[in-house]
N, CA, C and O atoms as a Tripos MOL2 file, in Angstrom:
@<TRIPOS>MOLECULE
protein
  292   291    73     0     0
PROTEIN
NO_CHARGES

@<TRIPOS>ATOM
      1 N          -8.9160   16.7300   12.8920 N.3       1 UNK1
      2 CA         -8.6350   16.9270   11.4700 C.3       1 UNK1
      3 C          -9.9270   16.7910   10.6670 C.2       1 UNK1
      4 O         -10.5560   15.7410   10.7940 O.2       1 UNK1
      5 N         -10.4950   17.9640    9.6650 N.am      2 UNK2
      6 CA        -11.3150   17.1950    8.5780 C.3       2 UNK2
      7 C         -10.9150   16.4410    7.9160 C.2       2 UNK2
      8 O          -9.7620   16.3420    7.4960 O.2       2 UNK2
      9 N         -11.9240   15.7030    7.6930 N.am      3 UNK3
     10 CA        -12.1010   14.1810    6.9690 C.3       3 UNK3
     11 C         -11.3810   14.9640    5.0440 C.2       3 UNK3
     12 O         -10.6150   14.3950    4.2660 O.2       3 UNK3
     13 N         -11.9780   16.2290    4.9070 N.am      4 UNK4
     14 CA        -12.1570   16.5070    3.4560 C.3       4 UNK4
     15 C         -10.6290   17.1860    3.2140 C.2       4 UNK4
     16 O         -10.2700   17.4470    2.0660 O.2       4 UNK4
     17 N         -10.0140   17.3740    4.0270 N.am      5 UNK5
     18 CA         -8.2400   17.3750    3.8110 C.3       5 UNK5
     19 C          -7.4020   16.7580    4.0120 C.2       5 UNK5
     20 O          -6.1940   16.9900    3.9890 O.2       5 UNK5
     21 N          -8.2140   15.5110    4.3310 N.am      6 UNK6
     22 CA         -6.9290   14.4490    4.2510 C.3       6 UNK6
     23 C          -6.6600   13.3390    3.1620 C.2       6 UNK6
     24 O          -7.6960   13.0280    2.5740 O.2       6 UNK6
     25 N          -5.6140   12.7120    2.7750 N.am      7 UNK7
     26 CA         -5.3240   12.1840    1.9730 C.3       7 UNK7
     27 C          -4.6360   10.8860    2.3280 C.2       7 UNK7
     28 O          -3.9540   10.9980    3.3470 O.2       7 UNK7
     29 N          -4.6150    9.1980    1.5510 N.am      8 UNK8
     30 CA         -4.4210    8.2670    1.5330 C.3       8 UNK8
     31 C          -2.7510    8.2050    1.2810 C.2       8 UNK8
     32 O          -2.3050    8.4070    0.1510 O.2       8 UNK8
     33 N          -1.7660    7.8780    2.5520 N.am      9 UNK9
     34 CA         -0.6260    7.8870    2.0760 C.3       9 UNK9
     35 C          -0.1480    6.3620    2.1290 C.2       9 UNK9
     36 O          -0.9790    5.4710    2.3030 O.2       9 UNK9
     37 N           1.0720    6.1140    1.9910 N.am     10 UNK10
     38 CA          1.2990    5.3950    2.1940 C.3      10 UNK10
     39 C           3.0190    4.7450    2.0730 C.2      10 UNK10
     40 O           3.8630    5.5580    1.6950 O.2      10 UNK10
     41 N           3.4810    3.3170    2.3920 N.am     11 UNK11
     42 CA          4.9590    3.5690    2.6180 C.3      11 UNK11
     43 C           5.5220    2.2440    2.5090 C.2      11 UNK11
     44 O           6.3880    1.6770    3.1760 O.2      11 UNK11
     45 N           4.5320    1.7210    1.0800 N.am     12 UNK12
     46 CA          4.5460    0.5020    0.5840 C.3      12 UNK12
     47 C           6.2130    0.4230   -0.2670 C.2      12 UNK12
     48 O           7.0610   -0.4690   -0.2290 O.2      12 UNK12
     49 N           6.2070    1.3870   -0.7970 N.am     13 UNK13
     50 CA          7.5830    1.4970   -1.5580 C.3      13 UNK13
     51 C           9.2180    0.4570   -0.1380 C.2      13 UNK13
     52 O          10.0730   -0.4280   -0.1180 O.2      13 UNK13
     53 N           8.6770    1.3460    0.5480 N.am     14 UNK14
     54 CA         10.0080    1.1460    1.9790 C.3      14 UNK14
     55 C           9.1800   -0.3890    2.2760 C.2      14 UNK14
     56 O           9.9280   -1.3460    2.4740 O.2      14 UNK14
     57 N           7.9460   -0.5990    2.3050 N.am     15 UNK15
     58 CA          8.2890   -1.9290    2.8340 C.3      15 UNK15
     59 C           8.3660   -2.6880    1.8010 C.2      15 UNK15
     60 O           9.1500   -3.5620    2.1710 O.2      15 UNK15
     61 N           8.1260   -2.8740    0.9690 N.am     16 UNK16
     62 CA          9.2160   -3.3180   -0.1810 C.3      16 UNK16
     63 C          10.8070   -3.2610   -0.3710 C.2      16 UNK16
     64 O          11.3850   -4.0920   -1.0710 O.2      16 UNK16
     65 N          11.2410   -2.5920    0.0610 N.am     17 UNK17
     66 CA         12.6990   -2.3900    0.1340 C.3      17 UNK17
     67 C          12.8980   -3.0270    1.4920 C.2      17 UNK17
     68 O          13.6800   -3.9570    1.2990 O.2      17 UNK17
     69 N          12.6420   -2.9890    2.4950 N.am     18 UNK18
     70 CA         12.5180   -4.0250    3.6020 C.3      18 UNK18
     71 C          12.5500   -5.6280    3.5360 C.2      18 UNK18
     72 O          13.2240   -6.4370    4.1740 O.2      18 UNK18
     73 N          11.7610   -5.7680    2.7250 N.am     19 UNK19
     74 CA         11.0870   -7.1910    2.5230 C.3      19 UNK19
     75 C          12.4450   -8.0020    1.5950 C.2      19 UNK19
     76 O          12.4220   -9.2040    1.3320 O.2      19 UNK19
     77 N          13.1080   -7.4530    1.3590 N.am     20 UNK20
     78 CA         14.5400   -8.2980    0.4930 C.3      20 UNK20
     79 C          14.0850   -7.6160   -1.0320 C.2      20 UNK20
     80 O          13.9370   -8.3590   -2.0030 O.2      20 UNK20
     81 N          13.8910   -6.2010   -1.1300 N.am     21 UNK21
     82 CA         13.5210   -5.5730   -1.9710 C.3      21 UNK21
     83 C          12.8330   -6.2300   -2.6780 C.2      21 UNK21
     84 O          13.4380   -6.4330   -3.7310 O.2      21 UNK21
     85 N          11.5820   -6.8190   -2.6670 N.am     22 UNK22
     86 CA         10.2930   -7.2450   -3.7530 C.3      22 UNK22
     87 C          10.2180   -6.9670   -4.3690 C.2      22 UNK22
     88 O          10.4100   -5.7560   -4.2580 O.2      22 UNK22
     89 N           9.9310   -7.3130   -5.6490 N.am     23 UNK23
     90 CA          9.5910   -6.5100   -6.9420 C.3      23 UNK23
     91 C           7.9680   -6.3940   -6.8680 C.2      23 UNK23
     92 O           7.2510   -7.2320   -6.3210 O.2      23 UNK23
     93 N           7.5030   -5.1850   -7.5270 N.am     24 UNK24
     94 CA          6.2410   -4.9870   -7.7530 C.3      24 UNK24
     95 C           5.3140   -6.1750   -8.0120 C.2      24 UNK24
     96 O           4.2820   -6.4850   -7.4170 O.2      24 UNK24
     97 N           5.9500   -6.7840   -9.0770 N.am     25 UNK25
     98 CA          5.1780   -8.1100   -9.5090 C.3      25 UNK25
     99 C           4.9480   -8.3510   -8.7600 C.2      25 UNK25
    100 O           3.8310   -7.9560   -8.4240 O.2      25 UNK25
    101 N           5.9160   -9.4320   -7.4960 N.am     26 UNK26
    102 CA          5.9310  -10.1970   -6.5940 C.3      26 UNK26
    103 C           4.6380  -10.0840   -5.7650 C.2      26 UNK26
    104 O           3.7080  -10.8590   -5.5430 O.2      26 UNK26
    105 N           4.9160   -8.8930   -5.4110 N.am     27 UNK27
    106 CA          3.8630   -8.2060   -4.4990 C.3      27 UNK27
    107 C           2.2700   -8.5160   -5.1520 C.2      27 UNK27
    108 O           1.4840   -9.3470   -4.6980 O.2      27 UNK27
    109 N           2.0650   -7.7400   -6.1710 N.am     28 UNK28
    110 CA          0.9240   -7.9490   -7.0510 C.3      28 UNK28
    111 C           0.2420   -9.2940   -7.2310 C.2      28 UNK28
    112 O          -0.9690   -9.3590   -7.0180 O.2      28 UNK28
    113 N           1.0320  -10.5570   -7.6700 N.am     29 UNK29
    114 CA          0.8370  -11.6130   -7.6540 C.3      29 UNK29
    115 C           0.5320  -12.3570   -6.2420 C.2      29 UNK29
    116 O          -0.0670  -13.4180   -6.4180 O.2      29 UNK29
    117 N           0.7870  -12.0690   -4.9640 N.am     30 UNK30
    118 CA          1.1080  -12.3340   -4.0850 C.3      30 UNK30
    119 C          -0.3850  -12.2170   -3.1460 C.2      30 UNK30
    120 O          -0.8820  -13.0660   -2.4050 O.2      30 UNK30
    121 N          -0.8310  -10.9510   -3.4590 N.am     31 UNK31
    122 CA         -2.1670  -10.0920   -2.9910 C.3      31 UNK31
    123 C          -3.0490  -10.4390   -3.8280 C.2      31 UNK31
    124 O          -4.2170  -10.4250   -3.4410 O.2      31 UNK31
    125 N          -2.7590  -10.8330   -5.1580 N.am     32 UNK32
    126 CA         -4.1340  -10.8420   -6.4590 C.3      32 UNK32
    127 C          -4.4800   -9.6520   -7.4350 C.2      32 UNK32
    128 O          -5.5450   -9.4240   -8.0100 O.2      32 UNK32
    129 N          -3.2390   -8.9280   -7.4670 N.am     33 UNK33
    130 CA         -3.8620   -7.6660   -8.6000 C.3      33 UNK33
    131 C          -2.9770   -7.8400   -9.2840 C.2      33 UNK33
    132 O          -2.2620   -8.8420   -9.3040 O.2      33 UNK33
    133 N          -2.8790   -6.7350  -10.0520 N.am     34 UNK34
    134 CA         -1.6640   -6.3420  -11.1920 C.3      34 UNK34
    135 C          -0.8060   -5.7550  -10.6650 C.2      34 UNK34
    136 O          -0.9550   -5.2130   -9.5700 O.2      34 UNK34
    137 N           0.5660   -5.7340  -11.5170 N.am     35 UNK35
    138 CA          1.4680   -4.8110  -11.2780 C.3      35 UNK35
    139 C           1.5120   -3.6190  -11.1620 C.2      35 UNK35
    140 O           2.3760   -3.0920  -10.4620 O.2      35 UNK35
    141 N           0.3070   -2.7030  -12.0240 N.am     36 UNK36
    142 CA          0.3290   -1.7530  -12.5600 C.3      36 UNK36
    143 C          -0.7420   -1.3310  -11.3600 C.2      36 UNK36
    144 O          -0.7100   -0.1440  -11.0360 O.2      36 UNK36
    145 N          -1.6580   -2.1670  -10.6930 N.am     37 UNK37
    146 CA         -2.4150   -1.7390   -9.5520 C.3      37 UNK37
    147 C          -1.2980   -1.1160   -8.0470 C.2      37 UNK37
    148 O          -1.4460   -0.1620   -7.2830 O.2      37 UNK37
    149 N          -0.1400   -2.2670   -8.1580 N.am     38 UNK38
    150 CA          0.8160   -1.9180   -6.8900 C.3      38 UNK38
    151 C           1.6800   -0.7510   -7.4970 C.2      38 UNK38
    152 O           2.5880   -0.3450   -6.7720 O.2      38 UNK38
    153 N           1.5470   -0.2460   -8.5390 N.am     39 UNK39
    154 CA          2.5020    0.7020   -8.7780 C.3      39 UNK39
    155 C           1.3720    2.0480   -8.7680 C.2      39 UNK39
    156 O           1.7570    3.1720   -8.4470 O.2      39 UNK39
    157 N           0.5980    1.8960   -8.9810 N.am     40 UNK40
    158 CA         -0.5060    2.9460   -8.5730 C.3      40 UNK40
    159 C          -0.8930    3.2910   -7.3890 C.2      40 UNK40
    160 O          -1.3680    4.4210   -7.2730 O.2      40 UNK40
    161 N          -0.8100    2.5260   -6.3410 N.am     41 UNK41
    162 CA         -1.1880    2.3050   -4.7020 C.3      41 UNK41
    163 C           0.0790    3.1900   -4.8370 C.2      41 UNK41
    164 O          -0.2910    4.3420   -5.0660 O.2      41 UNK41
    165 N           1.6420    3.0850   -4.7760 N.am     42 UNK42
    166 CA          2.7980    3.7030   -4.2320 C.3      42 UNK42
    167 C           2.3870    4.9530   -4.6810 C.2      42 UNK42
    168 O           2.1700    5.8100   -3.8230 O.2      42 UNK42
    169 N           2.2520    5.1990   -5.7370 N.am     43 UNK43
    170 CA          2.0640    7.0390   -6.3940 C.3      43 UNK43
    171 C           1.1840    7.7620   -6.0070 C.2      43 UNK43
    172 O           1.0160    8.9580   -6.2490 O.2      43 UNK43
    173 N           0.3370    6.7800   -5.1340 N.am     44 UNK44
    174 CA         -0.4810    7.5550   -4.6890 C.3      44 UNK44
    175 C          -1.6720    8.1570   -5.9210 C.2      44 UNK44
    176 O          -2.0280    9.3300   -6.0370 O.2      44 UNK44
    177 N          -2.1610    6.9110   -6.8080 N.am     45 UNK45
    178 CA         -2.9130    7.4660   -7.9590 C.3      45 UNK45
    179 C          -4.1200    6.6580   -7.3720 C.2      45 UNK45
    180 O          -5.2810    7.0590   -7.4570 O.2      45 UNK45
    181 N          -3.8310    5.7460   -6.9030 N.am     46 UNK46
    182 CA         -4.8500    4.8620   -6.4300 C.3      46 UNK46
    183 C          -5.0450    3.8920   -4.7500 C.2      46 UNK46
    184 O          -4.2270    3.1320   -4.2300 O.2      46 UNK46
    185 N          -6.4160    4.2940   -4.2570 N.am     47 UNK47
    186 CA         -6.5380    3.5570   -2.9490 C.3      47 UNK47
    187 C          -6.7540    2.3590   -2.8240 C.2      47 UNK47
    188 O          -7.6070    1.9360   -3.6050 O.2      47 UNK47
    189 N          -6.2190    1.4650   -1.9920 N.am     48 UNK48
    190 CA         -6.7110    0.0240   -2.5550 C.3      48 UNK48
    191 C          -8.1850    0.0720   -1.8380 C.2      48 UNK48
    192 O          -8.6860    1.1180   -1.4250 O.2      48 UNK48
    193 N          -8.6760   -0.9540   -1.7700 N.am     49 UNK49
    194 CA        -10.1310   -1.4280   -0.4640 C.3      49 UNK49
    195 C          -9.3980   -0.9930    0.4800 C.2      49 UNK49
    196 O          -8.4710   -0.2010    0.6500 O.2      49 UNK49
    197 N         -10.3810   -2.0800    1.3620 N.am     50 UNK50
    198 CA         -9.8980   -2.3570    2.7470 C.3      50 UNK50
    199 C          -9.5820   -4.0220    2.3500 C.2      50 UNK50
    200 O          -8.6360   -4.5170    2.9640 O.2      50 UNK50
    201 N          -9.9540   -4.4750    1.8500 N.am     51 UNK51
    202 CA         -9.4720   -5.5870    2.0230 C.3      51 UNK51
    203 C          -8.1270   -5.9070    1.2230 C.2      51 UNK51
    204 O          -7.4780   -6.8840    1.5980 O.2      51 UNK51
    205 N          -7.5670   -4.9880   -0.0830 N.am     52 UNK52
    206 CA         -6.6050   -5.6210   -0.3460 C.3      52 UNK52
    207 C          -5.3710   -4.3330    0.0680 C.2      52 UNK52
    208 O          -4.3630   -4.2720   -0.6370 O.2      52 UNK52
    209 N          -5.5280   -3.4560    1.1110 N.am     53 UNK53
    210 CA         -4.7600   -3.0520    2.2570 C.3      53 UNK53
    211 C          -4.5520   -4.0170    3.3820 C.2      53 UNK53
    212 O          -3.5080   -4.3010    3.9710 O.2      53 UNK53
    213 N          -5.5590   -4.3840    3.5230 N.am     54 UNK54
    214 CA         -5.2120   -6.0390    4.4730 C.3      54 UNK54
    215 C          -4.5300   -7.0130    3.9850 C.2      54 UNK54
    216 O          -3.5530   -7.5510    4.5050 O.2      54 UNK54
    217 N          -4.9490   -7.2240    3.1360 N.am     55 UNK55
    218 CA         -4.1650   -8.4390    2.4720 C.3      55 UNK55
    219 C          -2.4500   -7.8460    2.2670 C.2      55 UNK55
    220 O          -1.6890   -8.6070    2.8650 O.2      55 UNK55
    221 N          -1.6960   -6.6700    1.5610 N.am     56 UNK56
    222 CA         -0.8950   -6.0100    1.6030 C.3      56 UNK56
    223 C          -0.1670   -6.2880    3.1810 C.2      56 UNK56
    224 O           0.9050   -6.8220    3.4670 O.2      56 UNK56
    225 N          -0.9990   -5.8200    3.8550 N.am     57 UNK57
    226 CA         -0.5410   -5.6960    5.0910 C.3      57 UNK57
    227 C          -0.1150   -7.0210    6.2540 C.2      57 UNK57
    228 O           0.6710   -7.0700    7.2010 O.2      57 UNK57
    229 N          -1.2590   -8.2150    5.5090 N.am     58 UNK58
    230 CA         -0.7820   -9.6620    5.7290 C.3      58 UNK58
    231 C           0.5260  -10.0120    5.3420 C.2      58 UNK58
    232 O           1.2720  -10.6960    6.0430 O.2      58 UNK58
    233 N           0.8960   -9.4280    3.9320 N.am     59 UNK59
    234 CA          1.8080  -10.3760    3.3180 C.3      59 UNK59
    235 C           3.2350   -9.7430    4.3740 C.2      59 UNK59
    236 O           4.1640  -10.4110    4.8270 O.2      59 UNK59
    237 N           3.0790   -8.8340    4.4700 N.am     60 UNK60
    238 CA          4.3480   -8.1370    4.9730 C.3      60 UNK60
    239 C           4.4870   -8.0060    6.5010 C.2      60 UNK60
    240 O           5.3970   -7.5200    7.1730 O.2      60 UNK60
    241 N           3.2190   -8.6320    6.8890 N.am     61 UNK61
    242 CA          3.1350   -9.0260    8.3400 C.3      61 UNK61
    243 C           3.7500   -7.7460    9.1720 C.2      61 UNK61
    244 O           4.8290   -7.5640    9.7370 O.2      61 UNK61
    245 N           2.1190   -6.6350    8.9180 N.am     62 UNK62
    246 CA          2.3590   -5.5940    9.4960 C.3      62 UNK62
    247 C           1.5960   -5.1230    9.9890 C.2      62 UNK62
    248 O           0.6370   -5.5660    9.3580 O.2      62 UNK62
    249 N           1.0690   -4.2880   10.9460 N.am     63 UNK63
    250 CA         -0.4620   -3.6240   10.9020 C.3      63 UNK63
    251 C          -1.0110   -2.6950    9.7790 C.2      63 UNK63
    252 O          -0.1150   -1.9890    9.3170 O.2      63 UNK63
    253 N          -1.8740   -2.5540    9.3760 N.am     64 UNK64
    254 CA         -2.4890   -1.8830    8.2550 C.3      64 UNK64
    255 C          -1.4170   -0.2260    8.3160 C.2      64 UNK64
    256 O          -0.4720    0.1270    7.6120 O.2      64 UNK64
    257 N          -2.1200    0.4630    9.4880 N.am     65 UNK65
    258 CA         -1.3600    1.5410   10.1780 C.3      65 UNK65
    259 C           0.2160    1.3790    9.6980 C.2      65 UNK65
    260 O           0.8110    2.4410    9.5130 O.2      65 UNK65
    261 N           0.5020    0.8960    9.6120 N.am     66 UNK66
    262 CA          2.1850    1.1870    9.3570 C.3      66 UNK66
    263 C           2.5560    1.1940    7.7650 C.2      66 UNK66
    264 O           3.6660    1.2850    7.2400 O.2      66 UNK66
    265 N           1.6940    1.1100    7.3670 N.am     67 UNK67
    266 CA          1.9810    1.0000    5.5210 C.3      67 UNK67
    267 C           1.2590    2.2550    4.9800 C.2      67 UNK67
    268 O           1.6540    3.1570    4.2400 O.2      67 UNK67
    269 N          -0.2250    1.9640    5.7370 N.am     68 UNK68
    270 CA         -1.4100    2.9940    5.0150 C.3      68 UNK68
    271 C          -1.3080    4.1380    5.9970 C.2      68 UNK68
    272 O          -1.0040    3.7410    7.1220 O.2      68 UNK68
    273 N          -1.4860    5.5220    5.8890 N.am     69 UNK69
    274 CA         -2.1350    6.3190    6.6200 C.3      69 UNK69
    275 C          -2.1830    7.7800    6.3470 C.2      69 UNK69
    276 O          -1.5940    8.1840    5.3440 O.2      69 UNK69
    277 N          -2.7520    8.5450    7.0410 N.am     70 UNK70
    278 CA         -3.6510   10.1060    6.3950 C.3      70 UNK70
    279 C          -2.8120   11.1290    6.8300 C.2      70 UNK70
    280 O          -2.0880   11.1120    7.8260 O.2      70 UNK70
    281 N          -2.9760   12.1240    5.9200 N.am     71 UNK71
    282 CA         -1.8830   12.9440    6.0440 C.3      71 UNK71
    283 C          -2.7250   14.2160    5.4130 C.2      71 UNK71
    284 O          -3.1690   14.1160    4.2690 O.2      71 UNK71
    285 N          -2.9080   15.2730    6.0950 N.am     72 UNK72
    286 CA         -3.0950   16.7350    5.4280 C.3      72 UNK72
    287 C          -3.0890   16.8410    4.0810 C.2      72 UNK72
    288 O          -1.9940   16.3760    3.7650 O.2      72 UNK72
    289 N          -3.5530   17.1130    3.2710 N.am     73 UNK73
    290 CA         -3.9050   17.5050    1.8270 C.3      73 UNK73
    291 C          -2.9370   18.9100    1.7610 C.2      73 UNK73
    292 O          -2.9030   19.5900    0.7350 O.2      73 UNK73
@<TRIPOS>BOND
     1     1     2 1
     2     2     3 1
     3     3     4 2
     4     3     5 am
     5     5     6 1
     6     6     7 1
     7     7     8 2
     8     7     9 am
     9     9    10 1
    10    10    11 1
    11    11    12 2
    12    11    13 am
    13    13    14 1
    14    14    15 1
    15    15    16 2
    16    15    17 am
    17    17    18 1
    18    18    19 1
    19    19    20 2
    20    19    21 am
    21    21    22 1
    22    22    23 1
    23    23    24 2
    24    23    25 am
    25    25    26 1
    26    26    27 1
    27    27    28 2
    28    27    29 am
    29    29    30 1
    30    30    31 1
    31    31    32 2
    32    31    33 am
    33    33    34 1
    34    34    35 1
    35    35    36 2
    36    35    37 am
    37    37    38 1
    38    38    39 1
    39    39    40 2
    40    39    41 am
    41    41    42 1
    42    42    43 1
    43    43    44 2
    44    43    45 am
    45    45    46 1
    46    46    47 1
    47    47    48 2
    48    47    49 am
    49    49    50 1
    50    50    51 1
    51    51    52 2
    52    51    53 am
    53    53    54 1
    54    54    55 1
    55    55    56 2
    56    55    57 am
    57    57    58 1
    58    58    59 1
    59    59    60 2
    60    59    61 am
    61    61    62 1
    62    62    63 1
    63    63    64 2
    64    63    65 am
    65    65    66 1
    66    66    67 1
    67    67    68 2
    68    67    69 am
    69    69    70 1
    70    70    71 1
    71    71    72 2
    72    71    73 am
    73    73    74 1
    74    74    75 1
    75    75    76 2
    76    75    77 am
    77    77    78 1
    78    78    79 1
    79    79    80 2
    80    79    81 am
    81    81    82 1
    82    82    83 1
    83    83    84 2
    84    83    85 am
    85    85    86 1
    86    86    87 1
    87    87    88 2
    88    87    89 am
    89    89    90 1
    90    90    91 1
    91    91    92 2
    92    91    93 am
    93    93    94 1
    94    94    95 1
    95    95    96 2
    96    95    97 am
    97    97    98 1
    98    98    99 1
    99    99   100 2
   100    99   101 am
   101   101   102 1
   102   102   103 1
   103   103   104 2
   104   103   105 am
   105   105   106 1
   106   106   107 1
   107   107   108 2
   108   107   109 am
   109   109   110 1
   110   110   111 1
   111   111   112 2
   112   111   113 am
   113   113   114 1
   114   114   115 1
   115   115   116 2
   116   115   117 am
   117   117   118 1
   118   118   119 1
   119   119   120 2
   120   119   121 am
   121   121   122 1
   122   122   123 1
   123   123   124 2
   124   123   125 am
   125   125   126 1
   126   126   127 1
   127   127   128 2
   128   127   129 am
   129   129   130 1
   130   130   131 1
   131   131   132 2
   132   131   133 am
   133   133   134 1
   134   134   135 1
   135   135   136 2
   136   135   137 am
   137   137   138 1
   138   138   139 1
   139   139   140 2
   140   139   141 am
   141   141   142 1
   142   142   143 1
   143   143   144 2
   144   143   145 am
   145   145   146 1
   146   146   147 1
   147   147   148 2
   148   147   149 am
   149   149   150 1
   150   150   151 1
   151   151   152 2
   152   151   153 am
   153   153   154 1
   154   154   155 1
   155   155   156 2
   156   155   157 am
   157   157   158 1
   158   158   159 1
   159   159   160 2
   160   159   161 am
   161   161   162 1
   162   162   163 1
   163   163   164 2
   164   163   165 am
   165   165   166 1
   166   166   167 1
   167   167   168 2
   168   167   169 am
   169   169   170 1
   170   170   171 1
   171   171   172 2
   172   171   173 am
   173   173   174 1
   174   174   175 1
   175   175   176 2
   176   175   177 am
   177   177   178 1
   178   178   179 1
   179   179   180 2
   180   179   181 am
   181   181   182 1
   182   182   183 1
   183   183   184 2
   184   183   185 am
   185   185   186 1
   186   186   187 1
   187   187   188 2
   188   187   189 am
   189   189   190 1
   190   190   191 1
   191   191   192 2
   192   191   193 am
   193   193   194 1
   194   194   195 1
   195   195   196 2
   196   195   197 am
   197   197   198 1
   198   198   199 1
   199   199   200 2
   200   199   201 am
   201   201   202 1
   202   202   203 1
   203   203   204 2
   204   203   205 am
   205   205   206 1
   206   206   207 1
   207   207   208 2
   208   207   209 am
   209   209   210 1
   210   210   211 1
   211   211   212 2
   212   211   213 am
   213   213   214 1
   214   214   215 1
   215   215   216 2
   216   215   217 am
   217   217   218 1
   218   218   219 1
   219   219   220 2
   220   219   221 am
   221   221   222 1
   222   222   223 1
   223   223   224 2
   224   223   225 am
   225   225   226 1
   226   226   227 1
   227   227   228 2
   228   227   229 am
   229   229   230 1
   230   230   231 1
   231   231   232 2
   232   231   233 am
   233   233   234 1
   234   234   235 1
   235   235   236 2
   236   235   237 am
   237   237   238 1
   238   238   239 1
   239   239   240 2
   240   239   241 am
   241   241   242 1
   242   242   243 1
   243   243   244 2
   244   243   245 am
   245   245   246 1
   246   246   247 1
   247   247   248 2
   248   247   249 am
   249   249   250 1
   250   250   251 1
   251   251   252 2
   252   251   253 am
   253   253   254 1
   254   254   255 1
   255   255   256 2
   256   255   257 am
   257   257   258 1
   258   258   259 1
   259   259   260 2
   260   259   261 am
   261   261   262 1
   262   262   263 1
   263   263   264 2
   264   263   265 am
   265   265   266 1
   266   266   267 1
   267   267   268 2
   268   267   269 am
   269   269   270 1
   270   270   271 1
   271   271   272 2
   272   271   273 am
   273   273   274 1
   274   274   275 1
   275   275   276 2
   276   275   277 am
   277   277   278 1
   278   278   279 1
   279   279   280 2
   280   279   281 am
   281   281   282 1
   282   282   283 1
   283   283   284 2
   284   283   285 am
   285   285   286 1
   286   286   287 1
   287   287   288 2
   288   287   289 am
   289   289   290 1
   290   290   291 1
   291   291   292 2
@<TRIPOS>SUBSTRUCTURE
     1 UNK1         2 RESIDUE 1 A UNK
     2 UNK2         6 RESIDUE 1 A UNK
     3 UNK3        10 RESIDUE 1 A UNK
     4 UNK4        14 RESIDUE 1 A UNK
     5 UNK5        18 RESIDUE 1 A UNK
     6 UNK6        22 RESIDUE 1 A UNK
     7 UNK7        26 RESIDUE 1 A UNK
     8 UNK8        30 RESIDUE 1 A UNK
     9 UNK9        34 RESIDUE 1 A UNK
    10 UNK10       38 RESIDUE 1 A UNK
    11 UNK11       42 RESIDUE 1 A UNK
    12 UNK12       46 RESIDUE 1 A UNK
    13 UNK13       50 RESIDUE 1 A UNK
    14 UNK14       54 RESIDUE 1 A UNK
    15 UNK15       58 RESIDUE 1 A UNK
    16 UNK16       62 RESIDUE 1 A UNK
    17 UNK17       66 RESIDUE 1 A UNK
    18 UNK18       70 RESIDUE 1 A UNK
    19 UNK19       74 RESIDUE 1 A UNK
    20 UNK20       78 RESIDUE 1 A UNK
    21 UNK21       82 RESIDUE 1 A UNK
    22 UNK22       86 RESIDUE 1 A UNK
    23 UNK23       90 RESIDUE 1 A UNK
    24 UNK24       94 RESIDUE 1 A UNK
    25 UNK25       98 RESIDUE 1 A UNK
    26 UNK26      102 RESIDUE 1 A UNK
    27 UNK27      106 RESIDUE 1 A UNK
    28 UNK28      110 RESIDUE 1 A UNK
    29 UNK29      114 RESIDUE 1 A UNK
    30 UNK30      118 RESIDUE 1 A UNK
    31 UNK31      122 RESIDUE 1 A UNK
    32 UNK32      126 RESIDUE 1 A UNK
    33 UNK33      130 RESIDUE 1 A UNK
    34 UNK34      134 RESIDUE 1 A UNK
    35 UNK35      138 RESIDUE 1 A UNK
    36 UNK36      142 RESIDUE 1 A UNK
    37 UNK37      146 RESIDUE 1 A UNK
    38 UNK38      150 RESIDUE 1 A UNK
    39 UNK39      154 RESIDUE 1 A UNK
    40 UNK40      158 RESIDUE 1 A UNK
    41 UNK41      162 RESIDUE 1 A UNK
    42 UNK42      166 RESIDUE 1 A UNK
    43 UNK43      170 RESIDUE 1 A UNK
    44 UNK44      174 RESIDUE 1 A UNK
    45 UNK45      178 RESIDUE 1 A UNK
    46 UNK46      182 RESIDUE 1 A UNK
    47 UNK47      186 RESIDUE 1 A UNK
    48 UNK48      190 RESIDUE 1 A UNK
    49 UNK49      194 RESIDUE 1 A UNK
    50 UNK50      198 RESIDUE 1 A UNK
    51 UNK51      202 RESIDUE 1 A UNK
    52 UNK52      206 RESIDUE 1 A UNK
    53 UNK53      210 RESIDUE 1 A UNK
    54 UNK54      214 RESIDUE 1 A UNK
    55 UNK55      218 RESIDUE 1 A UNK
    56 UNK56      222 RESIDUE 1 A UNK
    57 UNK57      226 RESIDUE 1 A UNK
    58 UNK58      230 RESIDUE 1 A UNK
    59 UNK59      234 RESIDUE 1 A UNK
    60 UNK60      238 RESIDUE 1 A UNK
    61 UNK61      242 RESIDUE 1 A UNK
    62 UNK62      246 RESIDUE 1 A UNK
    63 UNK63      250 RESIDUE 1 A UNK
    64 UNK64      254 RESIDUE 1 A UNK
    65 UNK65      258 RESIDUE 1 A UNK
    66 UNK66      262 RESIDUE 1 A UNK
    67 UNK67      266 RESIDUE 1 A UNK
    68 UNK68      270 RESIDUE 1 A UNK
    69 UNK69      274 RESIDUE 1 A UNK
    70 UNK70      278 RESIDUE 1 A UNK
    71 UNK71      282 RESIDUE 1 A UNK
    72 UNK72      286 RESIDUE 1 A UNK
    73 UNK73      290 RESIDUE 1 A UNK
């Protein structure tokens, strides 16, 4: 795959609904950002780091891979 057609997905929404449906806040507060940062990560308006995809991926005790990953443009 090129690197320059792929895009940051992700499937934070579902593990949120998993998790005893979390609220955004929760999440946000939980990792260290805003609300408005975890609601931007889901829409896909915004990538987090790497580190607060890790951290994301701590809280929900998952591999990074199963939340984050690339998908064709």
């Amino acid at each position: 795959m090129e690197s320059k057609n792929l895009k940051l997905k992700n499937d934070l929404r579902r593990c949120r609904f998993e998790h005893n449906e979390i609220s955004q806040q929760r999440l946000a507060n939980a990792v260290g950002v805003t609300r408005l940062t975890i609601h931007s990560i889901e829409k896909g308006k915004f990538n987090p780091s790497v580190l607060l995809a890790l951290k994301i991926a701590e809280f929900f005790n998952k591999p990074v891979g199963e939340i984050f990953y690339l998908e064709k443009d």
